[in-house]
N, CA, C and O atoms as a GROMACS GRO file, in nm:
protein
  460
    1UNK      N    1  -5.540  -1.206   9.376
    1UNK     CA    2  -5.554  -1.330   9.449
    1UNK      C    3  -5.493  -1.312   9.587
    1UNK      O    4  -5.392  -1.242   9.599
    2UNK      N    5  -5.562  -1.384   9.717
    2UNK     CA    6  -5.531  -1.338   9.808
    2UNK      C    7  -5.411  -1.405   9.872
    2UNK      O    8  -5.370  -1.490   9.792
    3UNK      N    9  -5.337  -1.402   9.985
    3UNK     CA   10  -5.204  -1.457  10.001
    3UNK      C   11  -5.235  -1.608  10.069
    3UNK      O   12  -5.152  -1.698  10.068
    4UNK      N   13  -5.381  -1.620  10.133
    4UNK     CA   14  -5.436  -1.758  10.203
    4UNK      C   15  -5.456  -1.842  10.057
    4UNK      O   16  -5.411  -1.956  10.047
    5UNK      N   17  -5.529  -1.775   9.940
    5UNK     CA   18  -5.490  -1.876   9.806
    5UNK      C   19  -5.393  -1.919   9.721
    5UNK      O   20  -5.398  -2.023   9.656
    6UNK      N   21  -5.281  -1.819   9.722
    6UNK     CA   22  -5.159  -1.829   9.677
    6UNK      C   23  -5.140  -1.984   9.768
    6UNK      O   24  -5.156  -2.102   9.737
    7UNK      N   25  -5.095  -1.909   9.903
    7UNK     CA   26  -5.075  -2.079   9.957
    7UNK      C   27  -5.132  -2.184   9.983
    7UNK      O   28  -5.071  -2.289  10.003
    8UNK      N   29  -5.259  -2.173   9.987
    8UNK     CA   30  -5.340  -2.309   9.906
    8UNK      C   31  -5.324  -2.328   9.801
    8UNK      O   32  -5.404  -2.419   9.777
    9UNK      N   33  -5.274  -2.306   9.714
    9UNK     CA   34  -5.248  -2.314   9.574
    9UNK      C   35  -5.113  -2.417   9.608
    9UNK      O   36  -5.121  -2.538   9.587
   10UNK      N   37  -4.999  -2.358   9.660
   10UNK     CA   38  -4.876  -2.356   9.613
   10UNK      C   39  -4.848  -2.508   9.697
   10UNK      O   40  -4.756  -2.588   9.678
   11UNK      N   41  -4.974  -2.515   9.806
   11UNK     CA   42  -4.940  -2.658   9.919
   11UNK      C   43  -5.013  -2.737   9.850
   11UNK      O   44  -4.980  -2.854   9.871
   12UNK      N   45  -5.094  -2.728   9.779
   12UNK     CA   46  -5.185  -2.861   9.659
   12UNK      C   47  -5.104  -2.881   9.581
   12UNK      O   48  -5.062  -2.996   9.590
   13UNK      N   49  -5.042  -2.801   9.476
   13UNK     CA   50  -4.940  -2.835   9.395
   13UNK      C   51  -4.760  -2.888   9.448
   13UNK      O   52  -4.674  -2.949   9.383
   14UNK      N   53  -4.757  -2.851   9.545
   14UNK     CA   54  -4.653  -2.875   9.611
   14UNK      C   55  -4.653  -3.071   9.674
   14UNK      O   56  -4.565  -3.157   9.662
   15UNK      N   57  -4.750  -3.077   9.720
   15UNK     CA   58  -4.754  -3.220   9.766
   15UNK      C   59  -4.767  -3.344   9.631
   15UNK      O   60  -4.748  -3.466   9.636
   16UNK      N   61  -4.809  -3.251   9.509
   16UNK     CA   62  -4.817  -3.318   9.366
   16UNK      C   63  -4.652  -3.332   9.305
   16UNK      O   64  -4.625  -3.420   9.223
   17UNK      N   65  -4.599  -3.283   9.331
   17UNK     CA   66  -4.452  -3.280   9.278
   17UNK      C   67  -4.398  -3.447   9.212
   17UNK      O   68  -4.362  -3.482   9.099
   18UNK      N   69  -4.416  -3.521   9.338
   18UNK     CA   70  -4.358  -3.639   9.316
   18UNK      C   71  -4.460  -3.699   9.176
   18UNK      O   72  -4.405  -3.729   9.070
   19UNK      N   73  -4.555  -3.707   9.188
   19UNK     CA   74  -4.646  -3.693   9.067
   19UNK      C   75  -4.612  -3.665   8.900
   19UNK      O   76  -4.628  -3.732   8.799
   20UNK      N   77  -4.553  -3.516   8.933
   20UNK     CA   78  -4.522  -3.490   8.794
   20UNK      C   79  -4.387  -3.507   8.765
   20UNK      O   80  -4.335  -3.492   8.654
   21UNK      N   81  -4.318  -3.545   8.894
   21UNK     CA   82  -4.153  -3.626   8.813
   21UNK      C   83  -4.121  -3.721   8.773
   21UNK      O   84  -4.023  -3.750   8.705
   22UNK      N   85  -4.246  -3.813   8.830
   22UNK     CA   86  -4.292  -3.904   8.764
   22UNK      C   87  -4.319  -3.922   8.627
   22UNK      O   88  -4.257  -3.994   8.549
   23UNK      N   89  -4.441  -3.833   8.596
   23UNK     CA   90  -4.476  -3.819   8.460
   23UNK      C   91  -4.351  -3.703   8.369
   23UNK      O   92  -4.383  -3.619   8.285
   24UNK      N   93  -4.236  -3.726   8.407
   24UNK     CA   94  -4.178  -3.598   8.336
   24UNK      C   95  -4.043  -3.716   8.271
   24UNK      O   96  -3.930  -3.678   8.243
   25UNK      N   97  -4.083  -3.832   8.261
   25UNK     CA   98  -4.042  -3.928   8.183
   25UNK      C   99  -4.101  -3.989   8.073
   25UNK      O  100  -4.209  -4.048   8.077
   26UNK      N  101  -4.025  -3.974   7.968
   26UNK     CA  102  -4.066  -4.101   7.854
   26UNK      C  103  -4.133  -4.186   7.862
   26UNK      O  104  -4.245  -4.211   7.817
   27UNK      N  105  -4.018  -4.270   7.964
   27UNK     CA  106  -4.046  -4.454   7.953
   27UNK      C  107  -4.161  -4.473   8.028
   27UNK      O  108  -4.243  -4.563   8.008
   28UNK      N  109  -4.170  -4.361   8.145
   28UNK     CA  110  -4.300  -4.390   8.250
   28UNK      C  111  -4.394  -4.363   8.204
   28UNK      O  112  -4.490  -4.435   8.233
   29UNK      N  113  -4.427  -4.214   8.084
   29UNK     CA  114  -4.530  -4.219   8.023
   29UNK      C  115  -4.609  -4.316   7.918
   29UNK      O  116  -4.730  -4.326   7.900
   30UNK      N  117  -4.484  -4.395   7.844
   30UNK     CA  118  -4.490  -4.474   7.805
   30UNK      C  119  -4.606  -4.585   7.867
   30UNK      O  120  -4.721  -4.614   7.836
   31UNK      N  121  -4.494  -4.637   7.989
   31UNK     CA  122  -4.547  -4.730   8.051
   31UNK      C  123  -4.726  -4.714   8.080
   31UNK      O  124  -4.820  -4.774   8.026
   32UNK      N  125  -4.722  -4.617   8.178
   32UNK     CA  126  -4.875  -4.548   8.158
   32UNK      C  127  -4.944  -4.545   8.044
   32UNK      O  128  -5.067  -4.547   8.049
   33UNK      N  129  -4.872  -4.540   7.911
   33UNK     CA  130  -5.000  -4.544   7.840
   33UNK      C  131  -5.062  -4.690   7.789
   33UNK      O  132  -5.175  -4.715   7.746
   34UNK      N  133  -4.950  -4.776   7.809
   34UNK     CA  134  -4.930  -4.926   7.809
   34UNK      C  135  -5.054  -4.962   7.873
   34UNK      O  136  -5.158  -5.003   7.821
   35UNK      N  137  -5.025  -4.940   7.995
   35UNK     CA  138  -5.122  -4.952   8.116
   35UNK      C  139  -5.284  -4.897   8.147
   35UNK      O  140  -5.360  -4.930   8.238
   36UNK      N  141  -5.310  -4.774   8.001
   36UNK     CA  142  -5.411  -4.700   8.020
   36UNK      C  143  -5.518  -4.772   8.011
   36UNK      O  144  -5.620  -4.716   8.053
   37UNK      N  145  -5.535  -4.912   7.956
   37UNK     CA  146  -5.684  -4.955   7.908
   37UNK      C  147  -5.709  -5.000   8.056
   37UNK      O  148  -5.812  -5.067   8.060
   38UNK      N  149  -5.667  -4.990   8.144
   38UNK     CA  150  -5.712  -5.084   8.259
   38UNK      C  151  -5.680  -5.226   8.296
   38UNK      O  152  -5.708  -5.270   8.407
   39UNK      N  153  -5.622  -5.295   8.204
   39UNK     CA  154  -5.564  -5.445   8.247
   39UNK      C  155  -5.427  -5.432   8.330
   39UNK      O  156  -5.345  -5.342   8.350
   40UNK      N  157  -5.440  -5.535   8.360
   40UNK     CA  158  -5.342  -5.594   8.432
   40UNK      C  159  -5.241  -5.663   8.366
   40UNK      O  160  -5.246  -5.760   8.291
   41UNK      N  161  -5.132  -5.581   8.415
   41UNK     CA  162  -5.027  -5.629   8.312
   41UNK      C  163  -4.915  -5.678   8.374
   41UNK      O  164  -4.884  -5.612   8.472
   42UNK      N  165  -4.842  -5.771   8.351
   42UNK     CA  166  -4.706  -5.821   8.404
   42UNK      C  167  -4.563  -5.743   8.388
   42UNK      O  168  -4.558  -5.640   8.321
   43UNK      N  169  -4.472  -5.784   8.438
   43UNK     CA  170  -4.336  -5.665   8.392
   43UNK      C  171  -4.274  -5.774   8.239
   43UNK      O  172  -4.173  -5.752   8.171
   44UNK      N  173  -4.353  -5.863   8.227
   44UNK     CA  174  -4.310  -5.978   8.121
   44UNK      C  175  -4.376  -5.897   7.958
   44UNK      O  176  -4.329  -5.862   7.850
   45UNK      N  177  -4.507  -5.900   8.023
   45UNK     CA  178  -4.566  -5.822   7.896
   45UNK      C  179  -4.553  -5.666   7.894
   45UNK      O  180  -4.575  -5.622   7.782
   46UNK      N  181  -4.519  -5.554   8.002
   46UNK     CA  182  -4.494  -5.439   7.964
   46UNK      C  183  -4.370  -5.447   7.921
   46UNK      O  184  -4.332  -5.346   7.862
   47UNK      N  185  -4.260  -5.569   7.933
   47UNK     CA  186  -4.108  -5.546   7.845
   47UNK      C  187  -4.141  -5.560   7.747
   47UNK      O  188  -4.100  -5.478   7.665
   48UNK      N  189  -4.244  -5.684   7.694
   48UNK     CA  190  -4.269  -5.705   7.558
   48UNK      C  191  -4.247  -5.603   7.490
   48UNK      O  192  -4.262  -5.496   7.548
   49UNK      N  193  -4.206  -5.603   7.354
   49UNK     CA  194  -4.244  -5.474   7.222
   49UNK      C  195  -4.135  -5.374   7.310
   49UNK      O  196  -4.134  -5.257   7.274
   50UNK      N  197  -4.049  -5.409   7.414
   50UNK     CA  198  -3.952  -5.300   7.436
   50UNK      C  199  -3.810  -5.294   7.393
   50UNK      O  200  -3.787  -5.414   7.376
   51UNK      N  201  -3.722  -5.243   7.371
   51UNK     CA  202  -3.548  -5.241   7.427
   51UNK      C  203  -3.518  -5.262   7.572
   51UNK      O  204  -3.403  -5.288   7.607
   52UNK      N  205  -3.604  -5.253   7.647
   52UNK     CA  206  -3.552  -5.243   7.799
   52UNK      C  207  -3.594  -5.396   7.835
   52UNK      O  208  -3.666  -5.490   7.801
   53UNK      N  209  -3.458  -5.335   7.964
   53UNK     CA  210  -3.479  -5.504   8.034
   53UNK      C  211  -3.617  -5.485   8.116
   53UNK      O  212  -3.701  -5.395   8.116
   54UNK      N  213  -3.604  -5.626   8.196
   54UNK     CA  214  -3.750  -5.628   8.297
   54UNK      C  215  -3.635  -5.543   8.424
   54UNK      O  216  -3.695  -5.541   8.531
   55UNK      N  217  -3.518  -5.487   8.434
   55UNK     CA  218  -3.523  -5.423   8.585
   55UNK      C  219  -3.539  -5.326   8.533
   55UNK      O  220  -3.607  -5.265   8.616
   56UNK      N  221  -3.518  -5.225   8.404
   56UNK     CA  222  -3.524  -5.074   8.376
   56UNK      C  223  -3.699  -5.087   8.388
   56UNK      O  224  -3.745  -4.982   8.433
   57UNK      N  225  -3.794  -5.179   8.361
   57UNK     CA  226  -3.922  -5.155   8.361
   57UNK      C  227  -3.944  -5.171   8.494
   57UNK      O  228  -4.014  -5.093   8.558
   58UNK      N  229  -3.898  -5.252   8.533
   58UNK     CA  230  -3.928  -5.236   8.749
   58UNK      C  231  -3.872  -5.126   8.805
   58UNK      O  232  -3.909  -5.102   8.920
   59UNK      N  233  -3.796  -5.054   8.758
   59UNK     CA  234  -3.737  -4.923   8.846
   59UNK      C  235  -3.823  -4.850   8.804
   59UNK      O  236  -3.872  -4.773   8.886
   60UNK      N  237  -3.870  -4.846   8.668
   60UNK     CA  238  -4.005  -4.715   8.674
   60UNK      C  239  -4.140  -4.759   8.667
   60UNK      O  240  -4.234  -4.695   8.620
   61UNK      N  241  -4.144  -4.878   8.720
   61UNK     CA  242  -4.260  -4.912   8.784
   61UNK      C  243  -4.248  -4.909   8.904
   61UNK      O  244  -4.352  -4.918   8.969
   62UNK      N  245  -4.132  -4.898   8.968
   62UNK     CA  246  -4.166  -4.813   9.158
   62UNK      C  247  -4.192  -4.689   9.194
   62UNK      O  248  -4.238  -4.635   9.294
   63UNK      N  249  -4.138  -4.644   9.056
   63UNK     CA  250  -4.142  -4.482   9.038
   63UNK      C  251  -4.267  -4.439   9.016
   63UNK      O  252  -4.307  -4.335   9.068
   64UNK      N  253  -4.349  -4.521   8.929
   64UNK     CA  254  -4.481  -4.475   8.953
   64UNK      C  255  -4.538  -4.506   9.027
   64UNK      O  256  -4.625  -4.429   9.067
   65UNK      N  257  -4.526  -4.611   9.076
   65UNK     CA  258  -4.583  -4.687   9.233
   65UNK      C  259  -4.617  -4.580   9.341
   65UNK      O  260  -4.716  -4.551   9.408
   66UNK      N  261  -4.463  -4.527   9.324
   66UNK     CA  262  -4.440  -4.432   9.452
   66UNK      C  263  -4.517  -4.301   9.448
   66UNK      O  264  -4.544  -4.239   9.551
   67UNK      N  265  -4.566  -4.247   9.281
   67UNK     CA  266  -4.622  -4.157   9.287
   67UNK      C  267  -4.753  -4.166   9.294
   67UNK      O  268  -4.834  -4.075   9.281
   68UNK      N  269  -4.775  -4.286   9.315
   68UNK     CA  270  -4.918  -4.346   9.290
   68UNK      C  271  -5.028  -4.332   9.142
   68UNK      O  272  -5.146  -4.301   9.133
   69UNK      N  273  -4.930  -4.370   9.046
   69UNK     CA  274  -5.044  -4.330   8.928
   69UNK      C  275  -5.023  -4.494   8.868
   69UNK      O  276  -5.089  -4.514   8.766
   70UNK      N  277  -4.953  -4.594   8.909
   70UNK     CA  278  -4.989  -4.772   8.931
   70UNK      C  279  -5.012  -4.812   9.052
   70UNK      O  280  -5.020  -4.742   9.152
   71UNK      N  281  -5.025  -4.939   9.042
   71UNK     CA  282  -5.083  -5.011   9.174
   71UNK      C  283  -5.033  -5.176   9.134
   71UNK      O  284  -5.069  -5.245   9.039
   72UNK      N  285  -4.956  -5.200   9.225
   72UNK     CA  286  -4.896  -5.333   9.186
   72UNK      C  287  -5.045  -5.411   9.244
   72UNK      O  288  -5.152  -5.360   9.278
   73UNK      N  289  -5.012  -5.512   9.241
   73UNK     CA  290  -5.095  -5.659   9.247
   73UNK      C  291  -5.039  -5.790   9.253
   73UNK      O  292  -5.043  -5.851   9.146
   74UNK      N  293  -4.979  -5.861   9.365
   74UNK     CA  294  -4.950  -5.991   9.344
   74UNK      C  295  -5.012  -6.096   9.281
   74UNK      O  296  -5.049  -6.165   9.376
   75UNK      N  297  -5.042  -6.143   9.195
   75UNK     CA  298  -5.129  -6.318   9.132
   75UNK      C  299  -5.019  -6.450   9.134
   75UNK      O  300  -4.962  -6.483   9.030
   76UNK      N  301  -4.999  -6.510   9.239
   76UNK     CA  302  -4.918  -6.600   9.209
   76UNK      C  303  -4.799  -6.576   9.228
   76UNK      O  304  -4.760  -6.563   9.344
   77UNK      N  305  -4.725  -6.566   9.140
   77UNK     CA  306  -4.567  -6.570   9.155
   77UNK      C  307  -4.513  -6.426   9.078
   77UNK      O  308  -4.402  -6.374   9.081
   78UNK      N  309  -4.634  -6.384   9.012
   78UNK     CA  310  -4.634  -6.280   8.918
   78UNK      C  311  -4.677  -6.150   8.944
   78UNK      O  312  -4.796  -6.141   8.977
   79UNK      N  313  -4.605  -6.035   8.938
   79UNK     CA  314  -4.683  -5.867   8.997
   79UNK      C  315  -4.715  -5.823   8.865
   79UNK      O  316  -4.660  -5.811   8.755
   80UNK      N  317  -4.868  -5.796   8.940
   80UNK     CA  318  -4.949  -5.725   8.765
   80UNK      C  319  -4.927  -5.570   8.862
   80UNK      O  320  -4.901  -5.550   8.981
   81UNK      N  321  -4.948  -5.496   8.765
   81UNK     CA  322  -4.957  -5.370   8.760
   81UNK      C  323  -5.100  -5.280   8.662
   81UNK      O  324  -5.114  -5.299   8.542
   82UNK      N  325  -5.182  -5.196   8.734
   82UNK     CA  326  -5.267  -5.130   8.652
   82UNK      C  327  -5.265  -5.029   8.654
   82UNK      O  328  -5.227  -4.987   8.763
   83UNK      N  329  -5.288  -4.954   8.585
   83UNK     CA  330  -5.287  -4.755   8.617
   83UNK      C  331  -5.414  -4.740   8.784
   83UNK      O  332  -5.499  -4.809   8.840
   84UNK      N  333  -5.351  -4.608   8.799
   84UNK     CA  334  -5.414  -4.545   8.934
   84UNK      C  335  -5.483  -4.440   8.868
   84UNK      O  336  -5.426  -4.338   8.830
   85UNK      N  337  -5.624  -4.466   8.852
   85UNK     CA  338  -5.711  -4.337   8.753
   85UNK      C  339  -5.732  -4.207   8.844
   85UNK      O  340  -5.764  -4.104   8.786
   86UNK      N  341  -5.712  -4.204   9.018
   86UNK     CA  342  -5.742  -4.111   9.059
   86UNK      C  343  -5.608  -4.039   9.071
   86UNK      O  344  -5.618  -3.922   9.106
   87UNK      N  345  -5.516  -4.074   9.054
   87UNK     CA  346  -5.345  -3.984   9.060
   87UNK      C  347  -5.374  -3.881   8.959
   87UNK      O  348  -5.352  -3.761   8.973
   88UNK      N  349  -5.439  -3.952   8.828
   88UNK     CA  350  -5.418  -3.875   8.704
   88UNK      C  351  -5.523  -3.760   8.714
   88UNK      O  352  -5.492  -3.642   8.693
   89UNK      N  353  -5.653  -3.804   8.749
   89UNK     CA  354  -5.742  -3.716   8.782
   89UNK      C  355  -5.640  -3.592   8.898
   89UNK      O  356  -5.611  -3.482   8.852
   90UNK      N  357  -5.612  -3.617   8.993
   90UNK     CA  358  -5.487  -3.520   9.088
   90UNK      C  359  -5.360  -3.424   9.011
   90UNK      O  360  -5.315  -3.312   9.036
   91UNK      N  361  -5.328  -3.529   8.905
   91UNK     CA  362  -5.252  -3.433   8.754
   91UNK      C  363  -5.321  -3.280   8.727
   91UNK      O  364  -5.302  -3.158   8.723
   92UNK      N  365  -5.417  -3.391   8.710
   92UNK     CA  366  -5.554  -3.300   8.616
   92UNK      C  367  -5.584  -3.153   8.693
   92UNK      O  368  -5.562  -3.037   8.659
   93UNK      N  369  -5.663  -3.229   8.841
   93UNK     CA  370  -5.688  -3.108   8.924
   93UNK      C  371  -5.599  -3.044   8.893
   93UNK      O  372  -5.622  -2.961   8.804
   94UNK      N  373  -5.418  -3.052   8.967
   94UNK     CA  374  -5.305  -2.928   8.969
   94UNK      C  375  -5.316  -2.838   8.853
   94UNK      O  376  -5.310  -2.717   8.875
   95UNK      N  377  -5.333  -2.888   8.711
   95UNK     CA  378  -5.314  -2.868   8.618
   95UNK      C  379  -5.421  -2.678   8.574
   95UNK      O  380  -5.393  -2.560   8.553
   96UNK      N  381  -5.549  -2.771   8.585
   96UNK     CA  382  -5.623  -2.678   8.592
   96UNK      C  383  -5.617  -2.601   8.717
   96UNK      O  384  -5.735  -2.569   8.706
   97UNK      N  385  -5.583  -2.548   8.819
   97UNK     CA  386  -5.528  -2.477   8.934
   97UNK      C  387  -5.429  -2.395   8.866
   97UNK      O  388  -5.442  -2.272   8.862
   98UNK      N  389  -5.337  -2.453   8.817
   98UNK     CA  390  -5.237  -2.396   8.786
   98UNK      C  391  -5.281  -2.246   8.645
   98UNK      O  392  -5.235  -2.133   8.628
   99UNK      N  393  -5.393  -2.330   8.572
   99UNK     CA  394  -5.452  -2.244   8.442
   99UNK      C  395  -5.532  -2.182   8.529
   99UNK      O  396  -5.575  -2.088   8.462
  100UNK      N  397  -5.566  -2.177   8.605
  100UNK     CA  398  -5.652  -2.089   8.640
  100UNK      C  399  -5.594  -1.978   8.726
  100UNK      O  400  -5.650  -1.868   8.735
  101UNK      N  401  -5.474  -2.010   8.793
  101UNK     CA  402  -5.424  -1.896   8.852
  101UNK      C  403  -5.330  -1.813   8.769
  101UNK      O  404  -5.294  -1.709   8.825
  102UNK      N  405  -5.257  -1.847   8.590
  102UNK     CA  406  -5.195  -1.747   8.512
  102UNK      C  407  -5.352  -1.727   8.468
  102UNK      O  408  -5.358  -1.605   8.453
  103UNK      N  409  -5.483  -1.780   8.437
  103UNK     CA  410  -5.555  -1.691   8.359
  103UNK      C  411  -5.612  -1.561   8.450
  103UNK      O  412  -5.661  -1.460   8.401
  104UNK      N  413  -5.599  -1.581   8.567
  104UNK     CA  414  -5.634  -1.464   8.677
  104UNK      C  415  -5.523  -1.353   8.618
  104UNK      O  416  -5.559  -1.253   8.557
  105UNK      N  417  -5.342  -1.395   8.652
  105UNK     CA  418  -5.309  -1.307   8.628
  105UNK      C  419  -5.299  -1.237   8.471
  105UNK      O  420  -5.298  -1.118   8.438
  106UNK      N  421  -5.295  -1.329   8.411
  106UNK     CA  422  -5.327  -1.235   8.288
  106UNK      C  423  -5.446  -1.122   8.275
  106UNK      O  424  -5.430  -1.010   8.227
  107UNK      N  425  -5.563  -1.172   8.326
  107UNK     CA  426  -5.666  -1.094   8.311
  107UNK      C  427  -5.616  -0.961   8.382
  107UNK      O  428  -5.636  -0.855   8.323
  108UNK      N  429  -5.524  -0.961   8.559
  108UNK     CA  430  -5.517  -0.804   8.570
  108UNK      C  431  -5.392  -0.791   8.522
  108UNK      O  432  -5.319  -0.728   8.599
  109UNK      N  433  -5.317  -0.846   8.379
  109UNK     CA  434  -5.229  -0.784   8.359
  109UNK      C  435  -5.286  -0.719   8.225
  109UNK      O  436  -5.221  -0.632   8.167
  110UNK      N  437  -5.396  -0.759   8.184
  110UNK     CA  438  -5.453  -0.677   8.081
  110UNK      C  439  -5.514  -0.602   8.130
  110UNK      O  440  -5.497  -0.492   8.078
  111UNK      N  441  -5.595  -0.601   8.226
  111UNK     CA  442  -5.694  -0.484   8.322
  111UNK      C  443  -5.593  -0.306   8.351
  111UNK      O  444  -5.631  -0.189   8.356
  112UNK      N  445  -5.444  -0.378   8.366
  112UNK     CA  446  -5.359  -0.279   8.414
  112UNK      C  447  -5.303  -0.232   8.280
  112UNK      O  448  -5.254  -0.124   8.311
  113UNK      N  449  -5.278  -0.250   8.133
  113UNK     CA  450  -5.219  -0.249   8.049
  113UNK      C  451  -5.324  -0.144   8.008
  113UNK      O  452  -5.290  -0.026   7.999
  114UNK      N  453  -5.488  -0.195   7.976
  114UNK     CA  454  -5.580  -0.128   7.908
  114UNK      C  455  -5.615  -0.001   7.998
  114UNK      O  456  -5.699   0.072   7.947
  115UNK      N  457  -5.574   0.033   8.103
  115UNK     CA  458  -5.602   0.136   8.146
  115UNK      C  459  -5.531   0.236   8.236
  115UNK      O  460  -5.586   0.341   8.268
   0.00000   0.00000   0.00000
């Protein structure tokens, strides 16, 4: 792999960071999966069915905010929140980037092994 893809590689995944520290929580994955059908949800009903207060659910609902995989929404007096389907798709991309550059090197580390 050449050194112009290495660092296209390493500056796509690099600007994703905030992304996956995001997702490198429990409660946020949680929350996200709360959030996966697409509704709009309040910080009233994502406490629902929780232990946590409504500020531990607002601190990692800025956290995902910030990584962009929710999207607040004012209605009234009330902030709904829904998942951000293209962040996750951006997961996704890094993800596969990432499999695809150990399945490169594996391949010449078997190329170099077998011969």
């Amino acid at each position: 792999m050449s050194k112009t893809t290495n660092t296209r590689i390493f500056k796509s995944i690099r600007r994703r960071v905030p992304l996956f520290a995001a997702l490198g929580d429990e409660t946020r994955v949680t929350l996200l999966i709360r959030l996966a059908d697409g509704q709009l949800l309040s910080i009233t009903q994502l406490t629902d069915e929780t232990q946590m207060s409504r500020q531990a659910v607002t601190k990692h609902l800025r956290i995902l905010e910030d990584a962009g995989l929710v999207r607040g929404k004012r209605q009234g007096r009330q902030q709904l929140f829904q998942i951000e389907p293209k962040s996750i798709d951006d997961a996704k991309d890094a993800l596969d980037l990432i499999s695809r550059q150990w399945d490169d090197a594996l391949a010449r580390l078997k190329s170099f092994v077998e011969d």
